[in-house]
C-alpha positions in Angstrom: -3.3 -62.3 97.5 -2.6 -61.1 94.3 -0.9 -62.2 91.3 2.2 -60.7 89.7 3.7 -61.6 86.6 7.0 -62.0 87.6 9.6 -60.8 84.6 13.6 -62.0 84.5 15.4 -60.8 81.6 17.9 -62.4 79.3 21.0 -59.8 78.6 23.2 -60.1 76.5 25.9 -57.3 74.6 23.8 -55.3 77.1 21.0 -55.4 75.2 18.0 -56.8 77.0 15.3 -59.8 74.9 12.5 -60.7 76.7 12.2 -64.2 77.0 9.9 -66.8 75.0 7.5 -67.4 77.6 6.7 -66.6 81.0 5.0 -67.6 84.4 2.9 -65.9 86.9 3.8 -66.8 90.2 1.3 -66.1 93.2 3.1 -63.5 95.5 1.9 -61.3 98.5 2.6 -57.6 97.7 5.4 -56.0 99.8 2.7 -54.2 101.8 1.1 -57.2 102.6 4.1 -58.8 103.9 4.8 -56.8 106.6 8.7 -56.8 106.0 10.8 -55.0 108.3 8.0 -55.5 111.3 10.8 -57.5 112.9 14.5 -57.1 112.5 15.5 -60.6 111.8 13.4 -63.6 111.7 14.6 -66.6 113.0 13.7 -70.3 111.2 14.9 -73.6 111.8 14.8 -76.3 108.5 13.6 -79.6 110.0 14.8 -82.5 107.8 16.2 -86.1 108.2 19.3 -87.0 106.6 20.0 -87.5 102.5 16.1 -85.3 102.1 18.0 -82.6 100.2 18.5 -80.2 103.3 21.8 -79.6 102.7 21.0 -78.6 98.5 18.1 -76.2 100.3 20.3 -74.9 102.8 22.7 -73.6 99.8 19.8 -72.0 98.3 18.8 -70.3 100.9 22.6 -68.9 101.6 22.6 -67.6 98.1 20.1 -65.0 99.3 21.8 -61.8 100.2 19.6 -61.8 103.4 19.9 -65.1 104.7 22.3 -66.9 107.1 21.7 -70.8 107.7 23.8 -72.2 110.0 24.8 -75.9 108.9 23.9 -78.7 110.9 24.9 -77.6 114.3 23.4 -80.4 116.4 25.1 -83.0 114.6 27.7 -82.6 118.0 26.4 -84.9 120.0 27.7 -82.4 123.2 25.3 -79.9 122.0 22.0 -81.9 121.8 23.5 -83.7 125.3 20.1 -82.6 127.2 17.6 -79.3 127.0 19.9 -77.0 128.8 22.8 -77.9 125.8 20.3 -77.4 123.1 18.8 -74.4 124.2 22.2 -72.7 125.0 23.0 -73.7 121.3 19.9 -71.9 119.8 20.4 -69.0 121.9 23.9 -68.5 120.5 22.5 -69.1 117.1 19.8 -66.7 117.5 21.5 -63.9 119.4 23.8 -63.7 116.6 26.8 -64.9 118.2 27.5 -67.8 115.8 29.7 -67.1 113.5 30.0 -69.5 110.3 31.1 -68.7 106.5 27.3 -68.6 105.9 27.1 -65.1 108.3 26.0 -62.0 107.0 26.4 -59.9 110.3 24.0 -56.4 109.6 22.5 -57.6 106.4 21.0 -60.8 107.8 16.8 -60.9 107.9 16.6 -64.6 108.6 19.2 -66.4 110.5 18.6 -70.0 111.6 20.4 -73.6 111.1 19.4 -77.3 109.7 18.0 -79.9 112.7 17.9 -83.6 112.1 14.9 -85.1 113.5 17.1 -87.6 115.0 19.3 -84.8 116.7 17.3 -84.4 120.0 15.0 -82.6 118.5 12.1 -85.4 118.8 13.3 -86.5 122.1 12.8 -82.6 123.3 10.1 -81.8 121.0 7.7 -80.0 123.9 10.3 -78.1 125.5 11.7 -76.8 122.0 8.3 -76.4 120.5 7.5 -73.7 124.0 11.1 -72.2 122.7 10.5 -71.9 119.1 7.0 -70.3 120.1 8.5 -68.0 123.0 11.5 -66.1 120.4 9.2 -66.5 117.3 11.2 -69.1 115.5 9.9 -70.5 112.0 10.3 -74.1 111.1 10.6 -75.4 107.7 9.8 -78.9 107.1 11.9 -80.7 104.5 10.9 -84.3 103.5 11.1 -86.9 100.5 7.9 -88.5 99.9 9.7 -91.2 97.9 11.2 -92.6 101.0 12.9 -95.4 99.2 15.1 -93.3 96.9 15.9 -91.7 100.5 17.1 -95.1 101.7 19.4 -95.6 98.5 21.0 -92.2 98.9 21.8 -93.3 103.1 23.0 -96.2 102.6 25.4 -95.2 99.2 26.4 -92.2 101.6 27.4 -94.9 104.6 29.5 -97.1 102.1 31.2 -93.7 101.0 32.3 -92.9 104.3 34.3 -95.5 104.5 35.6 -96.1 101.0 36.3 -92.4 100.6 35.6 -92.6 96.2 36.9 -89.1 95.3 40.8 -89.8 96.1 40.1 -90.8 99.0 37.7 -88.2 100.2 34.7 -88.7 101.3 31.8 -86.4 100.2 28.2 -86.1 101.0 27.3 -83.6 98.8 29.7 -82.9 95.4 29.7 -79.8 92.8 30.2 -81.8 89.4 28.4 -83.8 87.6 32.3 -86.2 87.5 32.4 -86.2 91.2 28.3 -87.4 90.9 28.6 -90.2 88.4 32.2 -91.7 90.6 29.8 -91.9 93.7 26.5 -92.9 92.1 28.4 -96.2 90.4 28.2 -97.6 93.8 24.9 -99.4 94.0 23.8 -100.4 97.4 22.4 -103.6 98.5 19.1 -103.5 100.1 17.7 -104.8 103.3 14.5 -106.8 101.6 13.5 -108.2 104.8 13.5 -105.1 106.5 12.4 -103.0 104.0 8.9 -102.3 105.0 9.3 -102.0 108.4 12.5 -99.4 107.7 10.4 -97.1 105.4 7.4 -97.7 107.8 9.3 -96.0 110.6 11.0 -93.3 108.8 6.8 -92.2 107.6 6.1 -92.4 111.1 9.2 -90.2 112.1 7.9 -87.7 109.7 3.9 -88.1 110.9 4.9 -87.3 114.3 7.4 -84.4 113.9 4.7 -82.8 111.6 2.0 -83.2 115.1 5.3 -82.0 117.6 5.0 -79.0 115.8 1.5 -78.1 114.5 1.3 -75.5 116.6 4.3 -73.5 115.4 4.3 -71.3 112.8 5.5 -74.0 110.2 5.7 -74.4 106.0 6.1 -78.4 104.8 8.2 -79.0 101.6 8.6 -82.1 99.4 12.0 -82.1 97.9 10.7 -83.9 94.6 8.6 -80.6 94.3 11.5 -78.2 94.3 14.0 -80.8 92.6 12.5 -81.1 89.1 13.8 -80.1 86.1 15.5 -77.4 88.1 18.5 -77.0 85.7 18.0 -74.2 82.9 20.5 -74.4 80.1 21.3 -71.9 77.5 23.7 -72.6 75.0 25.9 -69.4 74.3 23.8 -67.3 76.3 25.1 -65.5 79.3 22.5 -65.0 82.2 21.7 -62.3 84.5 18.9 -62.6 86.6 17.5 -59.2 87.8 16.6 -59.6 91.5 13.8 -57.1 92.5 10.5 -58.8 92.4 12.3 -62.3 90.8 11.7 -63.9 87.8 10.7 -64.9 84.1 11.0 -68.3 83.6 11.8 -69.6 80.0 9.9 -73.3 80.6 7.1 -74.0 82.4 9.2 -77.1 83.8 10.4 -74.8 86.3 7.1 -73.6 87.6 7.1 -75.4 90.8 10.4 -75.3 91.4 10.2 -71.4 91.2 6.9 -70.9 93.3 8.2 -72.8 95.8 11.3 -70.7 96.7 9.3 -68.1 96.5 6.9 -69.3 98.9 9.6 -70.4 101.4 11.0 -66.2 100.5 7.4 -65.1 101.6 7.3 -66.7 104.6 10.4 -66.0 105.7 9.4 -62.7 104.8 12.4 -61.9 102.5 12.3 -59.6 99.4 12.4 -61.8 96.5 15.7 -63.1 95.0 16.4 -66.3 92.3 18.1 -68.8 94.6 21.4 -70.9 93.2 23.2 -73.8 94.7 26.6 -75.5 93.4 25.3 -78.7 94.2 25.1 -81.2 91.9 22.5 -84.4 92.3 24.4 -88.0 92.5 21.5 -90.1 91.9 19.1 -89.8 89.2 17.4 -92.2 86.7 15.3 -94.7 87.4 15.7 -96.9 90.9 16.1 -100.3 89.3 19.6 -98.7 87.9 20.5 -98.0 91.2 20.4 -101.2 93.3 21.9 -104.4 93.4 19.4 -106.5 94.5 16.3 -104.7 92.3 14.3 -107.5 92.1 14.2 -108.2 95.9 13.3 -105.1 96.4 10.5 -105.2 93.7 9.2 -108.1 95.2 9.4 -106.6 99.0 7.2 -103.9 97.6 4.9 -105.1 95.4 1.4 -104.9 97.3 2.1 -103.1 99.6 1.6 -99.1 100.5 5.3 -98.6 99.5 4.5 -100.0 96.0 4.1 -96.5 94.1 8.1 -95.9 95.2 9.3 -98.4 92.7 7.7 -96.1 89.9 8.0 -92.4 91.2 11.1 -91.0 88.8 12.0 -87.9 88.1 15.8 -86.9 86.6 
């Protein structure tokens, strides 16, 4: 591998100022990455609900290249047994499914978000033979705060039913009003069942990662691509030049950045800066986000879950 200093340039009255300071993110070259050895590449994102999948997923579609799918086994007729699945992937991956998210000839990557509650664990050997057979990629997507993951289910679930925004209910919302209506609800927690509930859901994610060792797999944290992702300029209109991405004006966004370009890499894409519309409903620290904090604190305290109390980020 070799390093590149990636530059981005701030225009403005079309004249072009480099920025104050920039980062050096660790990218193949092009001839390295063999792109255009295969037509179109073929990935799956492997997530579990309220992990950020559907933020990534908007990412991904706001590369020229790439068509994700949505969550198409969240009808329950299409996960109904192997043959259903596989029929469903097939459509997917022959190009035959047709969403707002297609991209018909420019497409390089097409694929769609899984659930690992979807089938996909139930079925895990004869979709890991299928993902192997057609060359299909899967990228993990997990929270290692597991808890903040819980808060953002269970606010989700109440929303459902109480619809918030007139009415309507929303899983994922594009302003920061629509995010402080729905993140005034703070859920009551299980304290009882706490430990057990996060204990599963590490499990869940211990054995999907062991399903599918032996595909051709990247695993991503979403508190590693979350942070300090927001850039603001005051007055400043930005374009962001897309051959060979970016100059970064904070070092703040130096993971967020390498790791969208590591998910470009493997997906073998030519490198673009990624945007989503999505705006994050919780953020803060925990304790201002449920009802019954000291419970909670208490649950927790001791045991391996402890460090979740005290992980933050904005």
């Amino acid at each position: 591998m070799s390093e590149c200093l990636i530059s981005l340039a701030l225009l403005r009255e079309s004249k072009i100022r480099k920025l104050p300071m920039y980062i050096s993110l660790t990218l193949k070259p092009l001839a390295e990455r063999n792109v255009g050895a295969t037509p179109v590449r073929f990935f799956a994102i492997l997530s579990m609900q309220r992990s950020g999948s559907g933020w990534f997923e908007t990412l991904l579609n706001s590369h020229e290249n790439v068509s994700s799918n949505g969550e198409i086994f969240s009808v329950k007729e299409r996960r109904s047994n192997v043959s259903t699945i596989i029929n469903a992937m097939d459509k997917v991956y022959n190009l035959d499914w047709f969403t707002s998210a297609s991209k018909n000839e420019c497409s390089a990557a097409v694929g769609f978000k899984w659930m690992l509650n979807q089938g996909l664990m139930t079925h895990h050997k004869e979709i890991v033979e299928y993902f192997n057979e057609r060359s299909v990629s899967a990228i993990f997507l997990f929270r290692r705060n597991l808890l903040r993951r819980m808060i953002s289910v269970l606010a989700n679930s109440y929303d459902s039913q109480a619809k918030l925004l007139n009415g309507t209910h929303k899983s994922h919302v594009h302003s920061p009003h629509e995010a402080k209506i729905l993140a005034n609800y703070k859920p009551k927690v299980n304290a009882t069942l706490l430990v057990s509930n996060l204990k599963e859901a590490d499990e869940m994610t211990a054995k999907a990662l062991e399903y599918f060792k032996s595909t051709r797999h990247i695993v991503l944290y979403y508190e590693d691509i979350v942070a300090n992702r927001t850039v603001r300029f005051e007055h400043e209109t930005i374009y962001f030049l897309t051959i060979f991405s970016y100059s970064i004006p904070s070092r703040d966004l130096r993971n967020f950045l390498q790791k969208l370009a590591d998910v470009q890499e493997f997906l073998r894409l030519p490198y673009r800066y990624l945007t989503s519309r999505q705006v994050k409903i919780h953020s803060g620290h925990l304790s201002k986000q449920i009802e019954n904090w000291d419970d909670v604190q208490k649950a927790l305290e001791g045991t391996s879950y402890e460090s979740f109390l005290h992980e933050d980020y904005q």
